[in-house]
Backbone as a ProteinNet text record, in pm:
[ID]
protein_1_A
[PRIMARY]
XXXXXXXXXXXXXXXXXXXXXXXXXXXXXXXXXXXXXXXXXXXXXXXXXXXXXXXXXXXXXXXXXXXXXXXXX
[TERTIARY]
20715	20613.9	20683.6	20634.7	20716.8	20612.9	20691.9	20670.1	20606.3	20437.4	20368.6	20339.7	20381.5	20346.3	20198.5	20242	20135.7	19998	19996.7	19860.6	19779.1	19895.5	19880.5	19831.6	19880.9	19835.1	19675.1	19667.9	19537.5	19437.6	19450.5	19357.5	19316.1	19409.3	19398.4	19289.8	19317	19256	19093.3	19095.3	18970.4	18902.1	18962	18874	18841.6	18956.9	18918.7	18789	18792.7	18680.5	18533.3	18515.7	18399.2	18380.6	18449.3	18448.4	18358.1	18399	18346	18200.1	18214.4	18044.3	17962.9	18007.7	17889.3	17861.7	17908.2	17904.4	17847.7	17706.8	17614.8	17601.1	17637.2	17613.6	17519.1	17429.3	17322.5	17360.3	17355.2	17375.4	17249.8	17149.4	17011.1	16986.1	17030	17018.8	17169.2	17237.3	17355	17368.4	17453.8	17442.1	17571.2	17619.3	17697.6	17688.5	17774.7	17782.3	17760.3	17741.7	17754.9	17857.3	18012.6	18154.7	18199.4	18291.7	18412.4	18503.6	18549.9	18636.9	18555.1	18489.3	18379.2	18371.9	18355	18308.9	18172.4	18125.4	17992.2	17982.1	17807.7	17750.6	17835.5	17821	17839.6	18013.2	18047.5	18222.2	18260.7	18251.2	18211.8	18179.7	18078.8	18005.6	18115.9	18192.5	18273.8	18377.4	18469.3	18547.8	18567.5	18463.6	18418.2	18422.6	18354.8	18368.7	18498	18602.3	18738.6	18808.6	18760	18800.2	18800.3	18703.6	18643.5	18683.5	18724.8	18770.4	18954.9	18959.5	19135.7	19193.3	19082.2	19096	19045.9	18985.6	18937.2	19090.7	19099.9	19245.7	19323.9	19380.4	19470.8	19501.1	19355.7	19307.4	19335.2	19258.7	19315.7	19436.9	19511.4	19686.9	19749.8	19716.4	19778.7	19731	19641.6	19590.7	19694.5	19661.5	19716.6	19889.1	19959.5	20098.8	20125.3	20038	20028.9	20025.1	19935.3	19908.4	20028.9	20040.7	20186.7	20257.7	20333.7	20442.4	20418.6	20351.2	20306.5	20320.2	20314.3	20318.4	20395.7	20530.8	20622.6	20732	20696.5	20766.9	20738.2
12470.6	12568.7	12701.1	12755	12867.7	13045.5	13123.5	13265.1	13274.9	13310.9	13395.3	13518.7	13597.8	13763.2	13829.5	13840.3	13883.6	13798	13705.2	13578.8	13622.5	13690.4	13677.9	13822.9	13899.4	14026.4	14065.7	13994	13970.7	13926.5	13806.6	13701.4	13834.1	13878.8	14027.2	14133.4	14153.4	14271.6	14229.9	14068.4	14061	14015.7	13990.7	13943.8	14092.4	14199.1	14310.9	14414.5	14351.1	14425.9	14413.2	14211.1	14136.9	14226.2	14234.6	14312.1	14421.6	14490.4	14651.1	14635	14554.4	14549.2	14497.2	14408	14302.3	14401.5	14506.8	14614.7	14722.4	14716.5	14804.1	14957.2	15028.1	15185.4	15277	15313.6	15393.3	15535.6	15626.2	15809.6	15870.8	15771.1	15815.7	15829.7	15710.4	15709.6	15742.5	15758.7	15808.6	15904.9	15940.8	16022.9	16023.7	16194	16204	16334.2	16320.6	16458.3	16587.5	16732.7	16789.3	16871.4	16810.8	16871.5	16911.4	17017.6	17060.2	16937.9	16885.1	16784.5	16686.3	16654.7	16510.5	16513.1	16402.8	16416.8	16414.2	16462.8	16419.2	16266.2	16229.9	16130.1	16089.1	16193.2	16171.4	16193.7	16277.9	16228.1	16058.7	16007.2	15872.5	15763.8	15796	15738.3	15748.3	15834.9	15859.3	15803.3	15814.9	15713.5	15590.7	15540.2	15389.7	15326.9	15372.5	15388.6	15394	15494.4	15482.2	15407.4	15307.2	15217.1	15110.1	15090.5	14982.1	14952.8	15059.3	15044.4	15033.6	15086.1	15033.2	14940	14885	14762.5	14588.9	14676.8	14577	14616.6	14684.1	14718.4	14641.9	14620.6	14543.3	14437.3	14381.1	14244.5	14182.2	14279.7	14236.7	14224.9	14359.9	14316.6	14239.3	14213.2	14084.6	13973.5	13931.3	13810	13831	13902.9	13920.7	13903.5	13948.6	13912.6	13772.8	13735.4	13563.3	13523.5	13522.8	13424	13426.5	13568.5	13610.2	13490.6	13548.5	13456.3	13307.2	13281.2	13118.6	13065.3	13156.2	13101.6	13113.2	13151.7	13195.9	13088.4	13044.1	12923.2	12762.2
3804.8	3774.5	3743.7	3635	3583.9	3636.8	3676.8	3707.8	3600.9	3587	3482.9	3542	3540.6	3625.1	3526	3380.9	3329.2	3333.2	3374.9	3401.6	3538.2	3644.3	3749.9	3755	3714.6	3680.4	3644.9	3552.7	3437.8	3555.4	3638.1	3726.1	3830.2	3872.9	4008.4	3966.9	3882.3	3768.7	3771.7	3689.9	3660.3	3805.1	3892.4	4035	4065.5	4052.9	4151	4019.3	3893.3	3778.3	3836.5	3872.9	3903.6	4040	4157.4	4243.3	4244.9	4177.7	4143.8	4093.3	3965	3914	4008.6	4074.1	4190.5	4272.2	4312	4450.7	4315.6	4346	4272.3	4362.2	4274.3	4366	4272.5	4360.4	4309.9	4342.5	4257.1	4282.7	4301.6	4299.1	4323.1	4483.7	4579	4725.9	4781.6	4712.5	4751.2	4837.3	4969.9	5068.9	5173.1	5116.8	5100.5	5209.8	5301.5	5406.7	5345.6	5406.8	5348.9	5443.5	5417.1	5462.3	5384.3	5415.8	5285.6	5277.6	5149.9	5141.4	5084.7	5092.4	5054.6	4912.4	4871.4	4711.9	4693.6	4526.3	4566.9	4515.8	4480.5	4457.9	4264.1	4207.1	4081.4	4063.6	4087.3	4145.6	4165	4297.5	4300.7	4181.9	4127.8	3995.8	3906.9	3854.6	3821.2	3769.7	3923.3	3972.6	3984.4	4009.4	3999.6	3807.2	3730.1	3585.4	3540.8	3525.4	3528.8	3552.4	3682	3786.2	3676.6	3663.5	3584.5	3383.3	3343.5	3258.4	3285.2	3305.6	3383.1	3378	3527.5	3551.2	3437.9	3343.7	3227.4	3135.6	3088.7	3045	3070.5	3194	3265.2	3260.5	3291	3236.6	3033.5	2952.3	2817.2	2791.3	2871.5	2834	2878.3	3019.8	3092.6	3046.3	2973.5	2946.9	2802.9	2714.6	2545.6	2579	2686	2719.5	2789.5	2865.9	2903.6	2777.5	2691.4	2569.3	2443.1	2431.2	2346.7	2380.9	2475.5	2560.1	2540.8	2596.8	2536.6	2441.6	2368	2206.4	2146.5	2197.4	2137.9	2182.3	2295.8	2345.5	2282.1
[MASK]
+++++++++++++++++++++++++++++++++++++++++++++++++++++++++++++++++++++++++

């Protein structure tokens, strides 16, 4: 069995993408202390979005470098 890192990469990515979307967060009931330091609701929202394109990123290149590779062999 041969080391695919970029396959393995890609599989992490897209478990931790599915992750994120299945864990639905609303900024509507969102509730959020009101401390210095805290983020808010839409901060969060944010973050999560970024998250999520990233991590889809990650996934196309690691999959497009698994398949490269493959095919070249």
């Amino acid at each position: 069995m041969k080391n695919n890192s970029a396959a393995m990469l890609a599989t992490v990515a897209l478990a931790g993408l599915v992750a994120l979307l299945l864990s639905f967060f609303d900024t509507g009931t969102c509730v959020v202390p009101d401390a210095e330091g805290f983020t808010t609701c839409a901060e969060i929202a944010n973050q999560r979005v970024w998250a999520a394109w990233i991590l889809g990123a990650v996934f196309v290149i690691g999959l497009a470098v698994s398949v490269t590779r493959k095919k070249k062999r």
